[in-house]
BAKOLMAR-378282 format. One record per residue: x, y, z of N, C-alpha, C, O in turn; residue number from 0; residue in one letter; chain. Coordinates in Angstrom, 2 decimals, decimal comma, padded with zeros to 5 digits. Layout:
% residues N
SITE     n_u     n_v     n_w    ca_u    ca_v    ca_w     c_u     c_v     c_w     o_u     o_v     o_w num residu chaine
SITE       X       Y       Z       X       Y       Z       X       Y       Z       X       Y       Z NUM      A      A
...
//
This chain:
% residues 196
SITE     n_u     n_v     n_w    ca_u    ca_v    ca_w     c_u     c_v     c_w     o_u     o_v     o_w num residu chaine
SITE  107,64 -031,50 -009,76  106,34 -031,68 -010,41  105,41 -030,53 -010,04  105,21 -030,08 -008,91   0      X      A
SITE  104,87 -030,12 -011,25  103,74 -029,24 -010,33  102,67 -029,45 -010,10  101,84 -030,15 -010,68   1      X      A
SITE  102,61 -028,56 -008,84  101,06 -029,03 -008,32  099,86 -028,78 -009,09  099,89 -028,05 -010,08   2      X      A
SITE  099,06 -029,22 -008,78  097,45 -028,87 -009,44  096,68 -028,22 -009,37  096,29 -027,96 -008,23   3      X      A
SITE  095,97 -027,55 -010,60  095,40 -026,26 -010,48  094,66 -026,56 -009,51  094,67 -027,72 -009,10   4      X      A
SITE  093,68 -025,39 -008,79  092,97 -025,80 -008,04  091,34 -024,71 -008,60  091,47 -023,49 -008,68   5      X      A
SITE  090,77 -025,00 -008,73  089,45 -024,45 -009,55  088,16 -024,31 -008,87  087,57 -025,38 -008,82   6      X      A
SITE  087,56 -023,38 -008,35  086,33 -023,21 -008,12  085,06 -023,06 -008,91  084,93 -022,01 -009,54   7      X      A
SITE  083,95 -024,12 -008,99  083,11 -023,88 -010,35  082,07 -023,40 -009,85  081,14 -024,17 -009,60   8      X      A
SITE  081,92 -021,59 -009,48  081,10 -021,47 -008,45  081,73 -019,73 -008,50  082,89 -019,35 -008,36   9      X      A
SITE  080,27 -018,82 -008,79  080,16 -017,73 -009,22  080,01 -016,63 -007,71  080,18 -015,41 -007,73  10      X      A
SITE  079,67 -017,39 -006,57  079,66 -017,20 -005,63  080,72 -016,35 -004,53  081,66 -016,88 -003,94  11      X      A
SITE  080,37 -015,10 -004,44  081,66 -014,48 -003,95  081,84 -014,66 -002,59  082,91 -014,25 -002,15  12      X      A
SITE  080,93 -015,27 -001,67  080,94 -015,79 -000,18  082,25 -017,03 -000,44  083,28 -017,20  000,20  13      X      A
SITE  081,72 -017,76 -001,63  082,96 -018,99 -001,50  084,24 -018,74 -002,16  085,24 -019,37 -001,82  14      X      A
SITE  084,27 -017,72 -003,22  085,58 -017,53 -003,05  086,42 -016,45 -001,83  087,63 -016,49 -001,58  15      X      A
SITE  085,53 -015,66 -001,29  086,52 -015,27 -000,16  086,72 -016,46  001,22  087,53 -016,33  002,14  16      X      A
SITE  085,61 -017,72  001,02  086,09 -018,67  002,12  087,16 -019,19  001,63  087,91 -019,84  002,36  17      X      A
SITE  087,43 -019,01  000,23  088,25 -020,62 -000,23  089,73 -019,89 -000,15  090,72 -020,44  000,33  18      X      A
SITE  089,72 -018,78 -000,61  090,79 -017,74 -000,03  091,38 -017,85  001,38  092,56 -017,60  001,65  19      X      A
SITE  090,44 -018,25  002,25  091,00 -018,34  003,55  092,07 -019,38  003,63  092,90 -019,42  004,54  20      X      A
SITE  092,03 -019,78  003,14  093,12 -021,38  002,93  094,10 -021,27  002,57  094,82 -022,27  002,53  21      X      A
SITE  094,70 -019,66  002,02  095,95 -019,74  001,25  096,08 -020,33  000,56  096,95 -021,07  001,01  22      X      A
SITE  095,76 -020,81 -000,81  095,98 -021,73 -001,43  095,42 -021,07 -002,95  094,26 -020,69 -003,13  23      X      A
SITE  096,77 -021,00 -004,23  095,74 -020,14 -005,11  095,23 -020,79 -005,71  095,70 -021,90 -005,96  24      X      A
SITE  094,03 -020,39 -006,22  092,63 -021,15 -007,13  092,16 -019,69 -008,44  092,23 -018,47 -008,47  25      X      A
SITE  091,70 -020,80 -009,35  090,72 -019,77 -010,51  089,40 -020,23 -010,09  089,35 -021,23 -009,36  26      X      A
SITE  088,07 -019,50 -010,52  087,22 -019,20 -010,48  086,69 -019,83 -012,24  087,32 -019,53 -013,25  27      X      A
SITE  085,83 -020,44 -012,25  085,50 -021,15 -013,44  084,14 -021,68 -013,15  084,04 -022,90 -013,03  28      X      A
SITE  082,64 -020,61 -012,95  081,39 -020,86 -012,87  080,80 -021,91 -013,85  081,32 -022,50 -014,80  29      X      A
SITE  079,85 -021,94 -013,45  079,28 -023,24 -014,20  077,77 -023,13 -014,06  077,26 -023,02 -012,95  30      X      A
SITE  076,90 -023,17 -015,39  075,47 -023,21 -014,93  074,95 -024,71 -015,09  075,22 -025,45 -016,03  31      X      A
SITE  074,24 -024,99 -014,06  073,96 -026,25 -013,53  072,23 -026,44 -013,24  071,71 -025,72 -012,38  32      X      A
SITE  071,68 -027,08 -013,75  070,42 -027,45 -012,81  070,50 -027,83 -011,84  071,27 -028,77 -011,64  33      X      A
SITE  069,25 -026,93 -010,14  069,32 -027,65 -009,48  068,52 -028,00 -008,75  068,03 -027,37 -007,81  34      X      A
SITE  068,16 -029,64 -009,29  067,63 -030,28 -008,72  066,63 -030,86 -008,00  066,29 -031,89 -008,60  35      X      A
SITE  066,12 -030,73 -007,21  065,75 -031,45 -005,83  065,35 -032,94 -005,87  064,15 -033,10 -005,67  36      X      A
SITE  065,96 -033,89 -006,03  065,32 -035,51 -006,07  064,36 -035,89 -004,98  064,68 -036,22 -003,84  37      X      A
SITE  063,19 -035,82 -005,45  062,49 -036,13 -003,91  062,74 -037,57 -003,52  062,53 -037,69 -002,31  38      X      A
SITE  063,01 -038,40 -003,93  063,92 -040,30 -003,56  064,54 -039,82 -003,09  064,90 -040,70 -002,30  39      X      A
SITE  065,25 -038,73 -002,77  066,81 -039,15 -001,82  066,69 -037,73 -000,26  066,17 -036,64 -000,06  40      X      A
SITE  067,27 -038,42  000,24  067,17 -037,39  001,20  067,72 -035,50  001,12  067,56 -034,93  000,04  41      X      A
SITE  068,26 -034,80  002,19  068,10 -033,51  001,55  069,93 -033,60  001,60  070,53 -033,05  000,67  42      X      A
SITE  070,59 -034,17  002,49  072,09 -034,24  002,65  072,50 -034,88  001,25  073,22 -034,26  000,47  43      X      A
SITE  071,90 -036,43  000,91  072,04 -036,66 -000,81  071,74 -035,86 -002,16  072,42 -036,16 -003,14  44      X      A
SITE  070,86 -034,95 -002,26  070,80 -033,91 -002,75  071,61 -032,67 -002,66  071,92 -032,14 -003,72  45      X      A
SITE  071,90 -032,28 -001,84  072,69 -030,95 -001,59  074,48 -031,81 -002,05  075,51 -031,26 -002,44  46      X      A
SITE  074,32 -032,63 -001,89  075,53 -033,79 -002,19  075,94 -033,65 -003,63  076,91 -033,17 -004,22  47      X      A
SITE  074,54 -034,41 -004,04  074,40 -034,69 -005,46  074,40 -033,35 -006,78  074,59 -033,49 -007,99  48      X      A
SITE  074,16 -032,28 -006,10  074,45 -031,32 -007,16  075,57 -030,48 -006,82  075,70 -029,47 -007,52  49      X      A
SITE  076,55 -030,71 -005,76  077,58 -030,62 -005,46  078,69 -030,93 -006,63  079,53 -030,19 -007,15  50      X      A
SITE  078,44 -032,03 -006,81  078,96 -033,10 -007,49  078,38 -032,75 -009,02  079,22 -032,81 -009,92  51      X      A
SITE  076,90 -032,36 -009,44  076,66 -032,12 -010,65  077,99 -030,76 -010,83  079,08 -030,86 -011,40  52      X      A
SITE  077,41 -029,59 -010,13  078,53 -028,31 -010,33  080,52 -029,12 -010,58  081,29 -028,59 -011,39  53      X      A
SITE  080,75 -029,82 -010,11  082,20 -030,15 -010,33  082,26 -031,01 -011,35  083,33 -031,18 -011,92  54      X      A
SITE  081,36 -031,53 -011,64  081,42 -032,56 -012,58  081,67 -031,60 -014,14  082,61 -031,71 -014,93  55      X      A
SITE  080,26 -030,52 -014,23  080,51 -029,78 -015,68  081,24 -028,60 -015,98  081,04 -027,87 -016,94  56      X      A
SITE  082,25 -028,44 -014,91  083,15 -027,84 -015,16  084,54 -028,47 -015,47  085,46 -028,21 -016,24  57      X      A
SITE  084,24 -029,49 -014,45  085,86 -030,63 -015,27  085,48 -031,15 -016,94  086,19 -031,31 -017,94  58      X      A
SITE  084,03 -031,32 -016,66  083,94 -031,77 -018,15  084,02 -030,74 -019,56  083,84 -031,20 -020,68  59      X      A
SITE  084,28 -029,47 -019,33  084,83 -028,45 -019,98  086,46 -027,99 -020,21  087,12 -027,43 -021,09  60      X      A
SITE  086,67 -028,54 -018,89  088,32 -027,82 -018,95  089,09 -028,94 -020,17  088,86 -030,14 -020,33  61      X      A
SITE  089,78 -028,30 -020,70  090,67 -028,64 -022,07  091,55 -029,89 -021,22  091,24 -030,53 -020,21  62      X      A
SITE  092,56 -029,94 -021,93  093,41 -031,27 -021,89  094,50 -030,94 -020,34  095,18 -031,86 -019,88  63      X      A
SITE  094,51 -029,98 -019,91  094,82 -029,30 -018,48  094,10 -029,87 -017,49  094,47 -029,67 -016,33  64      X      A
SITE  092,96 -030,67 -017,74  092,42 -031,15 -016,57  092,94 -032,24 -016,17  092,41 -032,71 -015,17  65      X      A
SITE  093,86 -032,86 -016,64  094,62 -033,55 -015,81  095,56 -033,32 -014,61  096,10 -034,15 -013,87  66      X      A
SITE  095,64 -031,57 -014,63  096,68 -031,36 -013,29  095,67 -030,38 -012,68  096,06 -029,40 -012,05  67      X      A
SITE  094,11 -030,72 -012,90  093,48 -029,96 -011,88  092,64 -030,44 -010,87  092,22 -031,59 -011,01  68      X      A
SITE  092,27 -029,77 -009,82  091,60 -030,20 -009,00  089,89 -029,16 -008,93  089,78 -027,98 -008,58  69      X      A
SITE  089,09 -029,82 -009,25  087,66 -029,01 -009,23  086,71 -028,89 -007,78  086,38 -029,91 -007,18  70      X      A
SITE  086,29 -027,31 -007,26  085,48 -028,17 -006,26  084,21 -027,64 -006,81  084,26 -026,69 -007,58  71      X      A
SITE  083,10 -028,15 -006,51  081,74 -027,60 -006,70  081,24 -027,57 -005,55  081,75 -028,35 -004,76  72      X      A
SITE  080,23 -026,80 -005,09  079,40 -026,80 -003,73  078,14 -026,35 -004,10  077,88 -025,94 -005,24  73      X      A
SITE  076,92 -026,42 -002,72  075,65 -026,19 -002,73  075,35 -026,14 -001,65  075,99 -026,96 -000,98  74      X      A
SITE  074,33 -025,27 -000,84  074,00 -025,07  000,13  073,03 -024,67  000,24  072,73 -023,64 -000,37  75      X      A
SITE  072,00 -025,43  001,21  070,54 -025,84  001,61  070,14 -025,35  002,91  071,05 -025,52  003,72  76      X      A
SITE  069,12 -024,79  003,41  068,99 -024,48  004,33  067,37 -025,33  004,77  066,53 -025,49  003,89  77      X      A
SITE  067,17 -025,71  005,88  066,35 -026,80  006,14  065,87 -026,26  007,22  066,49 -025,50  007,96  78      X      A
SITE  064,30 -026,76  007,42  063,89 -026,66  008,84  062,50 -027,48  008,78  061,61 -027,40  007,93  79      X      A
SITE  062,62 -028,65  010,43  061,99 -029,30  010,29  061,70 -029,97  008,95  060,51 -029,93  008,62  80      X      A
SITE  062,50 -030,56  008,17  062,60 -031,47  006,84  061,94 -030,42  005,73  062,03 -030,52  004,50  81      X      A
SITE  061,54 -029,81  006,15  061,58 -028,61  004,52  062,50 -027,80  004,22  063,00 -026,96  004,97  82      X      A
SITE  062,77 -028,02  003,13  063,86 -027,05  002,35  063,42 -025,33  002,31  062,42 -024,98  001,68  83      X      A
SITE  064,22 -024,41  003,00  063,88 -022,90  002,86  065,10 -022,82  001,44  066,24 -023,28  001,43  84      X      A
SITE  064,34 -022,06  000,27  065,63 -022,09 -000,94  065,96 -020,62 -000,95  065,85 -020,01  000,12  85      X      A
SITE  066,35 -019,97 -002,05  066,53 -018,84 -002,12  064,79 -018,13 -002,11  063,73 -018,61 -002,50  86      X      A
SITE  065,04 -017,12 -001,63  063,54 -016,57 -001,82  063,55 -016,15 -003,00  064,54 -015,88 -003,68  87      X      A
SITE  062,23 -016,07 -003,36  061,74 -015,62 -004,78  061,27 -013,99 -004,70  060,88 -013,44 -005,72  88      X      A
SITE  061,35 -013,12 -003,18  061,19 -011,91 -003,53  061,07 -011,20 -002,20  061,04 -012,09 -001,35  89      X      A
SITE  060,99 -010,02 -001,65  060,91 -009,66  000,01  059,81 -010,06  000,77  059,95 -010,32  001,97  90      X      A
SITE  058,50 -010,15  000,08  057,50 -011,01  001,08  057,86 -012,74  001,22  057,63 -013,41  002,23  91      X      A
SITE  058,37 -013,17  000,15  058,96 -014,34  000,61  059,91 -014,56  001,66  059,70 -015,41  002,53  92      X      A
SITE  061,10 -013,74  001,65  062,22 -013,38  002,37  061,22 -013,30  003,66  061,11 -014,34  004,32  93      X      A
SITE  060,65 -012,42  003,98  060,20 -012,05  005,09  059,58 -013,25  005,93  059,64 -013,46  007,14  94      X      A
SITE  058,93 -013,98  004,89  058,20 -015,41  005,84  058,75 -016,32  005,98  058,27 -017,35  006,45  95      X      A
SITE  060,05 -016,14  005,54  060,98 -017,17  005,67  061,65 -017,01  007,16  061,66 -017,98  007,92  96      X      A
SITE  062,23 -015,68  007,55  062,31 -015,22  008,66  061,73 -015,30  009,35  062,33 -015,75  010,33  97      X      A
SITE  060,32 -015,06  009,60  059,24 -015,54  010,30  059,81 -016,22  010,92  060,55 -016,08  011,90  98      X      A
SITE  059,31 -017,45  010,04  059,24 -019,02  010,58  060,88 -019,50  010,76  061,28 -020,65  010,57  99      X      A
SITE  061,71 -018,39  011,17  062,84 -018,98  011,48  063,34 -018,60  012,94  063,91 -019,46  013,60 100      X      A
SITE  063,17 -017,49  013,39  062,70 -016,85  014,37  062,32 -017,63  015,57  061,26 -018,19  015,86 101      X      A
SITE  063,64 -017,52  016,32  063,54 -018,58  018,12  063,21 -019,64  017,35  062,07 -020,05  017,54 102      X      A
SITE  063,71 -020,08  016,71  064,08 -021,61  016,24  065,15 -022,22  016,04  066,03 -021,46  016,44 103      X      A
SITE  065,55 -023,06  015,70  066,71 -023,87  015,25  066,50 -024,36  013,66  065,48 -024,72  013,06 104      X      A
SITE  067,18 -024,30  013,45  067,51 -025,39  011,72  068,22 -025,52  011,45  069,10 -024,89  012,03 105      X      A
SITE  068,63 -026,38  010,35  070,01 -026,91  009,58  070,34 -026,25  008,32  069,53 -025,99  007,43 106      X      A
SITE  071,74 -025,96  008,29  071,84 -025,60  006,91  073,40 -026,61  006,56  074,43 -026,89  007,17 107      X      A
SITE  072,65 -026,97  004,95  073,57 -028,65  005,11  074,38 -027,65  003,82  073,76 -026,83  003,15 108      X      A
SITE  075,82 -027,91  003,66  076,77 -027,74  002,41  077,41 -029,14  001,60  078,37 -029,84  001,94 109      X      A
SITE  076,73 -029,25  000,69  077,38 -030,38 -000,21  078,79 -029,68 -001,06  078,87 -028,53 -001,50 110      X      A
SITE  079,71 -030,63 -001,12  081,46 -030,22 -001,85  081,58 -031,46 -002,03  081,61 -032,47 -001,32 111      X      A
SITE  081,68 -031,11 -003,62  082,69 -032,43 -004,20  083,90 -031,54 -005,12  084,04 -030,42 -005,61 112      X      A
SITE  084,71 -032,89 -004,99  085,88 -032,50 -005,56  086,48 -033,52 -006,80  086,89 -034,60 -006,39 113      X      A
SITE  086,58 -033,29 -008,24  086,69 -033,87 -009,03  088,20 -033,63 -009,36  088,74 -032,55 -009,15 114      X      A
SITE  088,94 -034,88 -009,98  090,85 -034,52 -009,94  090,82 -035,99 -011,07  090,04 -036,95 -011,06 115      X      A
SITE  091,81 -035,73 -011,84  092,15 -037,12 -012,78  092,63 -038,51 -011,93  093,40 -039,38 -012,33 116      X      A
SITE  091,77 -038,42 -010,32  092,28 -039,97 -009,91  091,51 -040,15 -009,21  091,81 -040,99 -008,37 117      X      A
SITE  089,92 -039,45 -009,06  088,94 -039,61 -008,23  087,84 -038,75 -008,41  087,66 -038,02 -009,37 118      X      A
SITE  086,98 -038,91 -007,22  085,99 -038,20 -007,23  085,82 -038,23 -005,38  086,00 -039,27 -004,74 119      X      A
SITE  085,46 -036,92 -004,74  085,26 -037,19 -003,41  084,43 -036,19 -003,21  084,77 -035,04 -003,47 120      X      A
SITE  083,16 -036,51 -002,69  081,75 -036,12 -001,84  081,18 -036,59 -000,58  080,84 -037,69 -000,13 121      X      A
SITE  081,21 -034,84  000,04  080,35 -034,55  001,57  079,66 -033,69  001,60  079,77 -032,70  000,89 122      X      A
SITE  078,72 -033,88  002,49  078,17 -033,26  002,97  077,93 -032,43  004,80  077,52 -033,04  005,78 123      X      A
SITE  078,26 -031,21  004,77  078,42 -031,27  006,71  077,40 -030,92  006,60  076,90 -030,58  005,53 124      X      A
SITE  076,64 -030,90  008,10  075,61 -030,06  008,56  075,76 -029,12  009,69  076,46 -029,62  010,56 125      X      A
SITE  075,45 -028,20  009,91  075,80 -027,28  011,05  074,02 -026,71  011,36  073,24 -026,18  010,56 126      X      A
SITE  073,85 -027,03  012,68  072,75 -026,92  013,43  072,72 -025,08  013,73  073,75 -024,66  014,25 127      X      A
SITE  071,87 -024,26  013,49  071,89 -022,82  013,86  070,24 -022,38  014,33  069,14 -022,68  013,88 128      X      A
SITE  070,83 -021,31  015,74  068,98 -021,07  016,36  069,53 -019,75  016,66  070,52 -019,40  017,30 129      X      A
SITE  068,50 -018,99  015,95  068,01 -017,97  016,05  067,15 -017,26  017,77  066,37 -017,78  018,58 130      X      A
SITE  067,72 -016,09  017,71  066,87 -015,47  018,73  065,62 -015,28  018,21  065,20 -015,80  017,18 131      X      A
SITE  064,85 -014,33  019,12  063,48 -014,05  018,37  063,61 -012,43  017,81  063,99 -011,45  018,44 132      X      A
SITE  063,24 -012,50  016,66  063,00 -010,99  015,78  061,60 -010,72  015,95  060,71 -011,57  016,01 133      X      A
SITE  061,44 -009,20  016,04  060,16 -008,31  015,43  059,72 -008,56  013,86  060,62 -009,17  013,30 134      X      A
SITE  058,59 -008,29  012,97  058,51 -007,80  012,14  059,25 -006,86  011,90  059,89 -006,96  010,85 135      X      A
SITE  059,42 -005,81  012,60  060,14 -004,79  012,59  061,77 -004,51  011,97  062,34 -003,79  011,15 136      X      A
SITE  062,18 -006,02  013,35  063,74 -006,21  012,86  064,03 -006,64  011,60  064,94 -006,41  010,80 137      X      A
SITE  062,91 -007,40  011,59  063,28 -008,23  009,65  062,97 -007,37  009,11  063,89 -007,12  008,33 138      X      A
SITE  062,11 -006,58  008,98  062,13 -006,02  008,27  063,18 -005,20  007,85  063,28 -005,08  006,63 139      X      A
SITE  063,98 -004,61  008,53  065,10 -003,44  008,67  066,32 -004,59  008,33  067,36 -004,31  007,72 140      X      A
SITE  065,99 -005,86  008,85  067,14 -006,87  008,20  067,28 -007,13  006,74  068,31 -007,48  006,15 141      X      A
SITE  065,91 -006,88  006,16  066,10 -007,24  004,57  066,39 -006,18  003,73  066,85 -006,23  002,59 142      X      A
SITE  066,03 -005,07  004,52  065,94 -003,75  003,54  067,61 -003,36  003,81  068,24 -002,94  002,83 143      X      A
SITE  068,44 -003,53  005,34  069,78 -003,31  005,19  070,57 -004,37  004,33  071,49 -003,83  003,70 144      X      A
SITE  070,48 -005,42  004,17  071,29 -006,78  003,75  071,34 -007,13  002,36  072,32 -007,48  001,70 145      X      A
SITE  069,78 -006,93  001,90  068,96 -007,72  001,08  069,28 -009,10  000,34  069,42 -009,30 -000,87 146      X      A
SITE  069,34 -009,93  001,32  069,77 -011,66  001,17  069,05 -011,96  000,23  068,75 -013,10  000,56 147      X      A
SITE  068,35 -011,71 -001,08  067,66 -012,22 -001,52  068,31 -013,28 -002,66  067,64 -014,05 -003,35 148      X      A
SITE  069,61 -013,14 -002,68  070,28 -014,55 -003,77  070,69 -015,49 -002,28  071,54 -016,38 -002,36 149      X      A
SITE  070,17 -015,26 -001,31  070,82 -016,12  000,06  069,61 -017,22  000,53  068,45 -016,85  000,68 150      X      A
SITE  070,10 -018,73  000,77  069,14 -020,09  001,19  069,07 -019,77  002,39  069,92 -019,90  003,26 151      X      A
SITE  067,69 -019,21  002,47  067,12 -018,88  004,18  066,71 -018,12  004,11  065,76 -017,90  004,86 152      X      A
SITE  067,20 -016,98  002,99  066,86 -015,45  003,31  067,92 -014,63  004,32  067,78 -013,47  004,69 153      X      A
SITE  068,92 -015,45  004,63  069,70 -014,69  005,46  071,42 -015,02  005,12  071,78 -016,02  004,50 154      X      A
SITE  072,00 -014,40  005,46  073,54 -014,51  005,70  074,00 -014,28  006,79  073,74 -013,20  007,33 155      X      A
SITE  075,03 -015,51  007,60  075,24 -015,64  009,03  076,24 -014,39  009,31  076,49 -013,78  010,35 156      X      A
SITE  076,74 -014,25  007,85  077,92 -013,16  008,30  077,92 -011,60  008,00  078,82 -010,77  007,90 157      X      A
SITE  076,19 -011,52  007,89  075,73 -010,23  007,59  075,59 -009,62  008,59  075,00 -010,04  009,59 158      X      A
SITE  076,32 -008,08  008,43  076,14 -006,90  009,63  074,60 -007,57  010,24  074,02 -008,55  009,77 159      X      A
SITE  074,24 -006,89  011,19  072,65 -006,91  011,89  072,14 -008,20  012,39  071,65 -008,34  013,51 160      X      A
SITE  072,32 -009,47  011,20  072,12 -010,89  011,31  072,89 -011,04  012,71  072,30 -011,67  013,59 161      X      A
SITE  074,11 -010,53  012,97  074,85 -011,10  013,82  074,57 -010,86  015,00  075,38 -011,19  015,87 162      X      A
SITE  073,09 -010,09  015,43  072,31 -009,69  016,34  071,24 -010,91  016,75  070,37 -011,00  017,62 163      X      A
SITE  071,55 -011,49  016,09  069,92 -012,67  015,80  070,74 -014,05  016,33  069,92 -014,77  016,90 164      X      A
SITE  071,53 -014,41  016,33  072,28 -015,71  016,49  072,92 -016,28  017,35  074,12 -016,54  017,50 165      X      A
SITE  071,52 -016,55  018,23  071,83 -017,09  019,46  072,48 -018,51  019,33  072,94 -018,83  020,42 166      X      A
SITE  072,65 -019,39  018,46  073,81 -020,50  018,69  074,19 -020,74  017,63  073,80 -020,13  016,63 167      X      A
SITE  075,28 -021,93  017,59  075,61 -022,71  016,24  076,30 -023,95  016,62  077,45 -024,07  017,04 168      X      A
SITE  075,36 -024,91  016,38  076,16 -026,23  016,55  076,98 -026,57  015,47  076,16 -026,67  014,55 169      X      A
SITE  078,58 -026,93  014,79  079,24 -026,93  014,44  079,72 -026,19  013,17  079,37 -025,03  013,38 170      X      A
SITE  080,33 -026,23  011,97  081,09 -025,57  011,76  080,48 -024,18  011,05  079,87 -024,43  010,01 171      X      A
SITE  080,54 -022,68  011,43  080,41 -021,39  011,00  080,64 -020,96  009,55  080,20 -019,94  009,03 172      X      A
SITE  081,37 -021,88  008,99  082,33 -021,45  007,76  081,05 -022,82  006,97  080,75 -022,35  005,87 173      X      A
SITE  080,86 -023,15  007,01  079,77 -023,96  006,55  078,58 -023,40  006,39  077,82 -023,96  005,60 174      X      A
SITE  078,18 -022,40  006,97  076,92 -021,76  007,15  077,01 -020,69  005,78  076,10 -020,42  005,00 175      X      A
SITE  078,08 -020,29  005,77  078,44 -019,34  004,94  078,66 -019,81  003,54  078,48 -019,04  002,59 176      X      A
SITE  079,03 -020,95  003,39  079,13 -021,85  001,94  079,93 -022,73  001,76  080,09 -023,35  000,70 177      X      A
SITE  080,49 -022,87  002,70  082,29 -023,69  002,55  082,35 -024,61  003,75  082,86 -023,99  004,68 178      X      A
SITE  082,00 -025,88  004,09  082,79 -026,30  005,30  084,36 -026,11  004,95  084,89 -026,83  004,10 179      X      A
SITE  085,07 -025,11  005,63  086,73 -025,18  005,08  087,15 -026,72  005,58  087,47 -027,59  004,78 180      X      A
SITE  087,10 -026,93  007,10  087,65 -028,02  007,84  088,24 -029,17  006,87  089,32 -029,49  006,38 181      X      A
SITE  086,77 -029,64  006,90  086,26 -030,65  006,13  086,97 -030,16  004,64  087,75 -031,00  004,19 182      X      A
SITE  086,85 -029,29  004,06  087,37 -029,48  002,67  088,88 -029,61  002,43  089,40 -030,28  001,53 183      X      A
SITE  089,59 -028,78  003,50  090,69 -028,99  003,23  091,40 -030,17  003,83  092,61 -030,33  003,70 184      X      A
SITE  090,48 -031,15  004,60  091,02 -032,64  004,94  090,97 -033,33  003,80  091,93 -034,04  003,49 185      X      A
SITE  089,79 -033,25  002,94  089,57 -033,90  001,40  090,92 -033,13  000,55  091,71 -033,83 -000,09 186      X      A
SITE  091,05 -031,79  000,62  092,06 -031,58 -000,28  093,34 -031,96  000,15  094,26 -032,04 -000,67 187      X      A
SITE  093,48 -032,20  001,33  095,24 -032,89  001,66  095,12 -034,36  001,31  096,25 -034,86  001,32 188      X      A
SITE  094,34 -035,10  001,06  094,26 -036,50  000,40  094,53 -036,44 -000,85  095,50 -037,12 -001,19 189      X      A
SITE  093,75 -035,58 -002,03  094,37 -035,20 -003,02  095,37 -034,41 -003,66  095,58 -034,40 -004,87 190      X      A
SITE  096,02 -033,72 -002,75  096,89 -032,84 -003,31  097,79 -032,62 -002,27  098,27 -031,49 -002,25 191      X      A
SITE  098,20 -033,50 -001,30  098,92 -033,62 -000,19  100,44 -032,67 -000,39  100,93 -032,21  000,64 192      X      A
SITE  101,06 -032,44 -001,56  102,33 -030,93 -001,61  101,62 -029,63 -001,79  102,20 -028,67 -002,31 193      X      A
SITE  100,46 -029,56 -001,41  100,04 -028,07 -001,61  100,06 -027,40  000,04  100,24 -026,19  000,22 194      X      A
SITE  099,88 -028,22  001,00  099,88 -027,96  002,07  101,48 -028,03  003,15  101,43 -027,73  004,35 195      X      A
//
């Protein structure tokens, strides 16, 4: 029998070189999606919930093949103290986002769902991350080398210079970046248990 496609609906080149890490081959099949923010639900149900929107309208496109596929969608939020930091809207944004991130701690939560013709399965991890303290100076030279500006925070954990700034990380790294792998590929051995 063969196995099932495996599909990323997600334009994102951080997640397809995580999802790559897995050995496992996949297509690439973006999807434009609204997203969101439900203020009723918390920020882990949200980052959840359009997880789940992204996998949802890409299975609901694929032709009569979607029965031997497997979809994932993801989203990733970056939080501090219960406010959402989103993508910045431009380098003085970027910059005050840094600021106020600076010898701190925050969360950055990744919602993945995975849509397949015998289910539906949604998580969310969170991975706790604290920053050393930056100059104006350094951010500054951080945005103008990097320029995170399609990045939730204003930053990328796995950007040259960033990796100067990152004094901890409470659990998973690969989550920070867009992908809990761990976690996804425990959900994908439930569904697709001969791919592994």
């Amino acid at each position: 029998m063969k196995p099932p496609d495996l599909i990323l609906a997600s334009r994102s080149p951080r997640r397809k070189e995580l999802l790559a890490l897995t050995g496992l081959p996949f297509s690439i099949f973006p999807v434009d999606t609204a997203e969101i923010f439900n203020p009723q639900m918390g920020i882990e149900e949200n980052v959840a919930e359009i997880a789940l929107l992204k996998a949802s309208a890409a299975w609901d496109l694929l032709d009569e093949k979607r029965e031997l596929a497997v979809v994932i969608g993801a989203d990733t939020l970056v939080a501090m103290d219960g406010a959402i930091l989103a993508k910045p809207s431009g380098y003085d944004d970027a910059f005050r986002m840094l600021q106020a991130l600076q010898n701190r701690s925050h969360e950055v939560h990744t919602g993945f769902a995975l849509r397949h013709a015998t289910g539906t399965h949604i998580e969310c991890v969170t991975t706790g991350v604290t920053f050393e303290p930056m100059s104006d100076n350094e951010i500054r030279h951080y945005l103008d080398f990097a320029q995170p500006f399609d990045k939730a925070g204003s930053y990328g954990i796995q950007d040259p210079v960033m990796a100067c700034y990152v004094r901890k990380i409470e659990g998973c790294y690969y989550n920070v970046v867009g992908l809990p792998l761990s976690r996804l590929c425990l959900a994908l051995k439930r569904c697709i248990p001969e791919s592994f």
